[in-house]
C-alpha positions as CSV (number, residue, x, y, z in Angstrom):
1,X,-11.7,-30.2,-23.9
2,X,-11.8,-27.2,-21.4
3,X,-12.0,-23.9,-22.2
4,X,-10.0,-20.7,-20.8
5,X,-10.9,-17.1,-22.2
6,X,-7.9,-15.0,-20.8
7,X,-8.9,-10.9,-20.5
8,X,-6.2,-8.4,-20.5
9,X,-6.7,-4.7,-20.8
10,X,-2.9,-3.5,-21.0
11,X,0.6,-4.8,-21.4
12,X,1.2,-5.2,-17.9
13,X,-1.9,-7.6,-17.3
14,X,-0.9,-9.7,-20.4
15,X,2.8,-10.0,-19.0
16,X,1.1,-11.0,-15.6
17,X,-1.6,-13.3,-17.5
18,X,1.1,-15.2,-19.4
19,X,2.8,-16.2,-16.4
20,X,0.4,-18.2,-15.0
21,X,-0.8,-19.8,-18.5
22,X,2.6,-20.7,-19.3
23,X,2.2,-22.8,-15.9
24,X,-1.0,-24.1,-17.0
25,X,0.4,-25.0,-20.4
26,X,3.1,-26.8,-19.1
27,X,0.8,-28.9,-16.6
28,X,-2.3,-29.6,-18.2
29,X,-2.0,-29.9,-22.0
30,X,-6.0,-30.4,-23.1
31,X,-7.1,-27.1,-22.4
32,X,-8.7,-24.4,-25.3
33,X,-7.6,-20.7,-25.2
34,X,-8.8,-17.7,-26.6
35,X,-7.7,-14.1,-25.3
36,X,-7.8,-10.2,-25.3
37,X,-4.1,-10.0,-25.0
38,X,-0.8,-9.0,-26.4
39,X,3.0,-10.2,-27.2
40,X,3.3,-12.2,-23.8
41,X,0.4,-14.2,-24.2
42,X,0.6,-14.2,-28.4
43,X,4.4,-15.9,-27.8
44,X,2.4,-19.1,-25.9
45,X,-0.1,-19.2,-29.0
46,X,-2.5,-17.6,-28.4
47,X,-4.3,-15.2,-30.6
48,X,-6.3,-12.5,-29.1
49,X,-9.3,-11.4,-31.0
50,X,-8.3,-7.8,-31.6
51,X,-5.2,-5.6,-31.0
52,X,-4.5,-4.5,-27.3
53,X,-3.9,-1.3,-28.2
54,X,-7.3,-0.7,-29.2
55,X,-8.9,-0.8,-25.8
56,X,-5.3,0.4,-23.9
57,X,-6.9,4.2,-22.3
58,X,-5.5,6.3,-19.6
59,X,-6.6,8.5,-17.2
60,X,-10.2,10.0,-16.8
61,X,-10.4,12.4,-20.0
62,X,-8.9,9.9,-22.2
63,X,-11.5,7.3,-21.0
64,X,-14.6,9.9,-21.3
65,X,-13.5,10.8,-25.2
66,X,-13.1,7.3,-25.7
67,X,-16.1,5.9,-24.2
68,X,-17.9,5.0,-27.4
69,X,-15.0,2.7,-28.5
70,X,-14.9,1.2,-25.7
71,X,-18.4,0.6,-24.8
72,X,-18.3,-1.2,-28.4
73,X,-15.8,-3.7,-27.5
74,X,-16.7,-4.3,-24.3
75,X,-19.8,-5.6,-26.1
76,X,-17.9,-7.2,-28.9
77,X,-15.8,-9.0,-26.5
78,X,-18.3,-10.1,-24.1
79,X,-19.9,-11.5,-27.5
80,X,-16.8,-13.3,-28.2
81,X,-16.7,-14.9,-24.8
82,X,-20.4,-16.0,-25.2
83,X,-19.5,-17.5,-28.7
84,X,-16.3,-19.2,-27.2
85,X,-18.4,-20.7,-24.3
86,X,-15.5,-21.3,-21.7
87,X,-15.1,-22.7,-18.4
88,X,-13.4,-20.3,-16.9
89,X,-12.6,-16.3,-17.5
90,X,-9.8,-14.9,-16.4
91,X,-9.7,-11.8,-16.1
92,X,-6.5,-9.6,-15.2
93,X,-6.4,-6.6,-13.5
94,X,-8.0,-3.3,-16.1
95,X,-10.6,-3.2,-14.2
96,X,-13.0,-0.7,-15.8
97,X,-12.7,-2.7,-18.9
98,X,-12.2,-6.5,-18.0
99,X,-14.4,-6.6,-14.7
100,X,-17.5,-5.0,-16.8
101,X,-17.0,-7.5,-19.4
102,X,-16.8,-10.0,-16.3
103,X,-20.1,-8.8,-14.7
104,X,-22.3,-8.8,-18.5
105,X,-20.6,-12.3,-19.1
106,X,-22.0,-13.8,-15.8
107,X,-25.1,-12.1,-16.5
108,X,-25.8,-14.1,-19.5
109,X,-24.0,-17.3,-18.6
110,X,-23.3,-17.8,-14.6
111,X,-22.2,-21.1,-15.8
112,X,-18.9,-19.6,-16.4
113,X,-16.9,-19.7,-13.6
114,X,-14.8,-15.9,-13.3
115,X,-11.9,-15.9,-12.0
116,X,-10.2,-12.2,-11.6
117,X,-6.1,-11.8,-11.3
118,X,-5.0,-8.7,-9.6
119,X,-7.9,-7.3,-7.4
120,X,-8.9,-3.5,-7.7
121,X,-7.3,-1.3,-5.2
122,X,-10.2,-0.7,-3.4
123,X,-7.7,0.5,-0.6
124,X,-6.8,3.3,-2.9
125,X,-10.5,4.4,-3.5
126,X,-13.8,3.6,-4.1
127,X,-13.9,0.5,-1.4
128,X,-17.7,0.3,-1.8
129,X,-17.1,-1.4,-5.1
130,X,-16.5,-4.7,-3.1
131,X,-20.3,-5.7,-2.7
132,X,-20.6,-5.0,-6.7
133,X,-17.7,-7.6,-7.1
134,X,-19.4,-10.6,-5.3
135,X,-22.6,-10.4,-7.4
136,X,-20.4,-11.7,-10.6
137,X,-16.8,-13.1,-9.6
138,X,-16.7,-16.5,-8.2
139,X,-12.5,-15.7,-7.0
140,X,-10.2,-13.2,-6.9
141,X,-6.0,-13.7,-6.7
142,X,-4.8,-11.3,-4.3
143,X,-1.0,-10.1,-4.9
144,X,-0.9,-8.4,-1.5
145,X,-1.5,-9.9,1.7
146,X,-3.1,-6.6,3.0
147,X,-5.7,-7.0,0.7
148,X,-7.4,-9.8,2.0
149,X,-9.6,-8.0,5.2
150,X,-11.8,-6.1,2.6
151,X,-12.9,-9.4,0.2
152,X,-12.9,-11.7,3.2
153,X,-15.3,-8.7,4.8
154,X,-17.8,-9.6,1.8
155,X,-17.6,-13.5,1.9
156,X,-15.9,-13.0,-1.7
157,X,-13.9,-16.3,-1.9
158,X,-10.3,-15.5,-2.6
159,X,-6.2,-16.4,-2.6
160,X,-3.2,-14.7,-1.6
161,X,-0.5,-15.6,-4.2
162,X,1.9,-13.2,-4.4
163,X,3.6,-11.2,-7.4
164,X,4.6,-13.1,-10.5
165,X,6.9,-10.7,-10.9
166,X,8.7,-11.2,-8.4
167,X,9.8,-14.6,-8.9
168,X,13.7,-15.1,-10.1
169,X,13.9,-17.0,-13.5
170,X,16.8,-18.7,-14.2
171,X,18.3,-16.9,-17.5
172,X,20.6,-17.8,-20.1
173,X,23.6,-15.5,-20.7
174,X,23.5,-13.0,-23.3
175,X,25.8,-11.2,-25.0
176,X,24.9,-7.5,-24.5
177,X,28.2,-6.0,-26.5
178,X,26.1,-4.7,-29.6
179,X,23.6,-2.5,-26.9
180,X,25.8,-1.4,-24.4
181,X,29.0,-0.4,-24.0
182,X,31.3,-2.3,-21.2
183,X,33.0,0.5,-19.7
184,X,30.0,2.8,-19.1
185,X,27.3,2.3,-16.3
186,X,23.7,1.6,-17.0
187,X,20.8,3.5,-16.5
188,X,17.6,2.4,-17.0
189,X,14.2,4.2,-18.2
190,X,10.7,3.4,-17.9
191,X,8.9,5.6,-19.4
192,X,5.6,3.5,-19.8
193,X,3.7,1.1,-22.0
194,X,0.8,3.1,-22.8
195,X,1.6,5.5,-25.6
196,X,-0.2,8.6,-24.1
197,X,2.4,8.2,-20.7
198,X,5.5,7.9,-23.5
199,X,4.2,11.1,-24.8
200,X,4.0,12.9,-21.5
201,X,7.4,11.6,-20.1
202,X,10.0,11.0,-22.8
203,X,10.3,14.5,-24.0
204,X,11.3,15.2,-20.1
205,X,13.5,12.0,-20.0
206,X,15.2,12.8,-23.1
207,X,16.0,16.3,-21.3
208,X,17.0,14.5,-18.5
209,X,19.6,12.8,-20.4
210,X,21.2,15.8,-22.3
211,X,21.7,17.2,-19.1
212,X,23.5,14.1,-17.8
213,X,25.4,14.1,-20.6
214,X,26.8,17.4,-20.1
215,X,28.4,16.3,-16.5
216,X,29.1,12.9,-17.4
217,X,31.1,10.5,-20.1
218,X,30.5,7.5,-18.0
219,X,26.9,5.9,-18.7
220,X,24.7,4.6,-20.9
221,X,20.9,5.0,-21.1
222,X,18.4,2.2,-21.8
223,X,14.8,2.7,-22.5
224,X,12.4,-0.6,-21.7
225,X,9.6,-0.5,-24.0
226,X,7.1,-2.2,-25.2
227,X,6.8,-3.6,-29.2
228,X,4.2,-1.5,-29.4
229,X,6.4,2.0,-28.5
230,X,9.5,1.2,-29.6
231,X,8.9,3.0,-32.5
232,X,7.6,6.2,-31.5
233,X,10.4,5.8,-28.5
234,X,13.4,5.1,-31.4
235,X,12.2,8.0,-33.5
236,X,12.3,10.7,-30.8
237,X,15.8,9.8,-29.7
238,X,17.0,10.0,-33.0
239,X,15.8,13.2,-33.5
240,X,18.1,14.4,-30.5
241,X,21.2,12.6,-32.2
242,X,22.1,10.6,-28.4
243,X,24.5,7.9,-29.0
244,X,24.3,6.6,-25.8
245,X,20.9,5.7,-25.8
246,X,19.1,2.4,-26.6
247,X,15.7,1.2,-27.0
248,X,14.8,-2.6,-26.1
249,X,11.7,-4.0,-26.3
250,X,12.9,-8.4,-25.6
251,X,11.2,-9.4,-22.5
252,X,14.9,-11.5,-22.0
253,X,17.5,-8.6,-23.0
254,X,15.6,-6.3,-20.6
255,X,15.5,-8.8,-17.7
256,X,19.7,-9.0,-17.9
257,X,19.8,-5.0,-18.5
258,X,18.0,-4.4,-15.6
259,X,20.3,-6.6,-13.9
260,X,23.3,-4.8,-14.9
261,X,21.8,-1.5,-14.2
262,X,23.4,1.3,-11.7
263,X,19.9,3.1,-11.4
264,X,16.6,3.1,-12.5
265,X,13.7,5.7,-13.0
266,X,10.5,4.4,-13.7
267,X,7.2,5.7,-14.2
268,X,4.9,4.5,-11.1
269,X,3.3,1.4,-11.6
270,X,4.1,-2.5,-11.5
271,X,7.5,-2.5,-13.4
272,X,8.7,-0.9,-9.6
273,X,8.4,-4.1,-8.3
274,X,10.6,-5.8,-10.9
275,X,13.4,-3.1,-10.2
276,X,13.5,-3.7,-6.8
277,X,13.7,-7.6,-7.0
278,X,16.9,-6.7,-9.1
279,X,17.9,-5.4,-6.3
280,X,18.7,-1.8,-8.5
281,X,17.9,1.7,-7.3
282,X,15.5,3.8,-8.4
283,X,13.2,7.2,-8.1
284,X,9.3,7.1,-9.2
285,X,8.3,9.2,-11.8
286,X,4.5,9.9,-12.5
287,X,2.4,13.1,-14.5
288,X,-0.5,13.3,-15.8
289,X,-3.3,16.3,-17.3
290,X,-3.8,18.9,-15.1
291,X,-7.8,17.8,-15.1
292,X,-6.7,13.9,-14.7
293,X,-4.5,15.0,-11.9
294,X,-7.1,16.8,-9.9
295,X,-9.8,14.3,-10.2
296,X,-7.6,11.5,-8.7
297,X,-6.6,14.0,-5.7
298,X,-9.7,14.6,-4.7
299,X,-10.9,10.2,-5.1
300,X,-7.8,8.7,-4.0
301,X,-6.8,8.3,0.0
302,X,-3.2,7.2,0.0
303,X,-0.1,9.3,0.3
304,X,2.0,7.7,-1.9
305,X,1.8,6.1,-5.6
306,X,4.7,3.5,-5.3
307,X,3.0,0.3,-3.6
308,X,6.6,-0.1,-1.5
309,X,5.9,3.0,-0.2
310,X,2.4,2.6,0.2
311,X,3.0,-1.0,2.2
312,X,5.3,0.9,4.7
313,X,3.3,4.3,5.0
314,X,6.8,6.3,4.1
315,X,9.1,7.1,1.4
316,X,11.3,4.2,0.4
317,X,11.9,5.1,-3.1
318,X,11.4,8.7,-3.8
319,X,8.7,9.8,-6.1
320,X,8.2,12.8,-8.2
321,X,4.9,13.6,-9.3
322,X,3.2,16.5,-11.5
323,X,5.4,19.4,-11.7
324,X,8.3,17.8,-9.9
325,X,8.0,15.6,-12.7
326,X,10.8,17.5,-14.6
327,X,14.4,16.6,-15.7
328,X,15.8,19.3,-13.7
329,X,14.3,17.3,-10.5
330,X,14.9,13.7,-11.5
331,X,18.6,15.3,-12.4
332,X,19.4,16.1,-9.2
333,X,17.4,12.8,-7.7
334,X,19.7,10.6,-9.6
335,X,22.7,12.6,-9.0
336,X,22.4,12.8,-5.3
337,X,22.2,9.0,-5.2
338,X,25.0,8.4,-7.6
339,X,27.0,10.0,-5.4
340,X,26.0,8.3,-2.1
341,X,26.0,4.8,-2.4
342,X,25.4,4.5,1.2
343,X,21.9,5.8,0.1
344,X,21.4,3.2,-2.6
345,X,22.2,0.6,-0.8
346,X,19.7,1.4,2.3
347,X,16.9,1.8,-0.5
348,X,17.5,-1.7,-1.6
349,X,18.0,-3.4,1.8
350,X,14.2,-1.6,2.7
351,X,13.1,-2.9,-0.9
352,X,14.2,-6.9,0.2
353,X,12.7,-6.4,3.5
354,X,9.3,-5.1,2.5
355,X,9.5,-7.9,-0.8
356,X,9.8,-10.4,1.4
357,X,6.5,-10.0,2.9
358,X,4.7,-9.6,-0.4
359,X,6.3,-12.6,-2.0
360,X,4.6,-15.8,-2.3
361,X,6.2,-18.7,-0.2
362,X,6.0,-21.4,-3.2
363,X,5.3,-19.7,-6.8
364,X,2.6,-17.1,-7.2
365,X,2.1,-18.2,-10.8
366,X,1.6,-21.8,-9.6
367,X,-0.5,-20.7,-6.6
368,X,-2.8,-19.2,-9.3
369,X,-2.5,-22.1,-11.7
370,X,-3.6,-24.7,-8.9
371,X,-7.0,-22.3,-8.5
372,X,-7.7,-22.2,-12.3
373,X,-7.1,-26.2,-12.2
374,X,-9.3,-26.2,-9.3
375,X,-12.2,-25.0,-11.3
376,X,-11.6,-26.6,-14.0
377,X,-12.0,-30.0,-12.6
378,X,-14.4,-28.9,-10.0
């Protein structure tokens, strides 16, 4: 029987992860898992060998206070993967954590073959890192076409596939009556699957929506969180007594909210590209510490944090970062939208254009599949 070890850092990477195994599972039935993973990749059976959460960091200060733990179970995972003895790892995107526990694994068995999901963004910062890379992975999926002139620079072998998330599943109705209510509008809220970004951003979305409420009678707020936040998301809107806010965390009910929504606003990072396929309006919404914010200024060499702004060098979707990450701001973002459609629909017909160019012409999840099967019975 083969062997898979599948290596997530976050929720994000175990959503993409779970994508392509669920191809894999469906194709090729005699293969062994084991993971570092979450709910996505725990619902196809497969048990991670310790909680997410426990490795889930962000941002530089975070990481430094935090570097014994982590240093421990990168150890204790790579010892896990030795132990398991697989024929492939897949790793998926965390890169501090899963591509160091890629590069000691290949140091003590370059029999396994690693495979890593979602490259670094080397065209954010740090490009040098490439030549590291080629020493230990054997392939890297690409989700952006762009990204392929600085791997194929190094010889790395590698495969554009596309975003996973950006493939249209067909869903079953579902009756949303008990969440929302039919005669107000939706708006939906991203406020992060890390706990430390909840933290930072829901005390300023939960302003956000006090002051909507004030103007308006007509909407209804939804936050998309993860199992792992609902709680700590639940118990701070209850404090506020808001009765037209909701919390859901099934990967199905969110899918058909978002698909309902009027407007979005996110927090920066790879739900964007989920919004956009659903073809809803959004802003971008990032903060972090003071220290954090001024270390990744002075490292990073990109205008923009949205990657459909980045692709087209402009702003698409506007963002709102560090201290115009306030509910005054996002307020009178959302506002001005609301009331010119003509807006929101010119934001969503630059979203499909610039999709369409990131989007895989068959499957992504299958184009990664067929190079896991590749190696498998290579």
């Amino acid at each position: 029987m083969k062997k898979i070890f599948i290596l997530t850092g976050e929720p994000s990477g175990d959503k993409l992860a779970s994508k392509v195994i669920s191809k894999l599972q469906k194709n090729n039935l005699n293969i062994e898992y084991s993971c570092v993973g979450g709910t996505h990749l725990e619902s196809l059976g497969i048990k991670s060998i310790f909680d997410l959460k426990e490795i889930t960091y962000i941002g530089f200060t975070s990481v430094f206070l935090n570097i014994f733990k982590i240093r421990n179970k990168i150890n204790k995972t790579v010892e896990e993967i030795i132990k398991f003895n697989p024929d492939i790892l897949f790793s998926v995107d965390s890169p501090d954590f899963t591509l160091r526990v890629a590069e000691k694994v290949k140091k003590l068995n370059s029999k396994i073959k690693t495979v890593h999901y979602v490259a670094p963004q080397v065209w954010v910062w740090r490009e040098g890192r490439v030549k590291k890379f080629k020493k230990f992975l054997d392939h890297i999926l690409l989700l952006f076409d762009f990204e392929k002139k600085y791997f194929d620079k190094e010889d790395i072998p590698n495969t554009f596939v596309g975003h996973p998330l950006l493939e249209k599943e067909s869903n079953n109705k579902i009756d949303l009556s008990n969440i929302i209510s039919n005669d107000k509008k939706i708006i939906s809220l991203f406020s992060g699957s890390r706990s430390s970004e909840v933290n930072l951003l829901l005390p300023i979305l939960i302003d956000f929506i006090n002051m909507m409420n004030k103007k308006f009678d007509n909407f209804s707020f939804v936050f998309h969180a993860t199992d792992e936040n609902k709680i700590l998301i639940n118990e701070k809107i209850n404090n506020e007594n808001l009765e037209n806010v909701s919390v859901i965390s099934d990967e199905k009910i969110k899918d058909h909210i978002l698909n309902k929504s009027t407007f979005a606003v996110s927090k920066s990072g790879t739900v964007s590209l989920e919004i956009c396929n659903a073809k809803v309006p959004s802003i971008i919404i990032y903060k972090m510490n003071f220290l954090n914010f001024l270390i990744v200024k002075m490292l990073i060499k990109i205008k923009f944090a949205n990657i459909i702004n980045i692709i087209n060098n402009k702003e698409i979707i506007p963002e709102l970062i560090q201290k115009e990450c306030n509910s005054k701001e996002i307020y009178n973002s959302v506002v001005y939208f609301l009331k010119n459609p003509e807006l929101m629909n010119k934001q969503i017909n630059d979203c499909e254009d610039t999709l369409a160019k990131i989007r895989s012409k068959t499957s992504s999840s299958d184009e990664a599949s067929a190079v896991l099967i590749k190696f498998l019975i290579g």
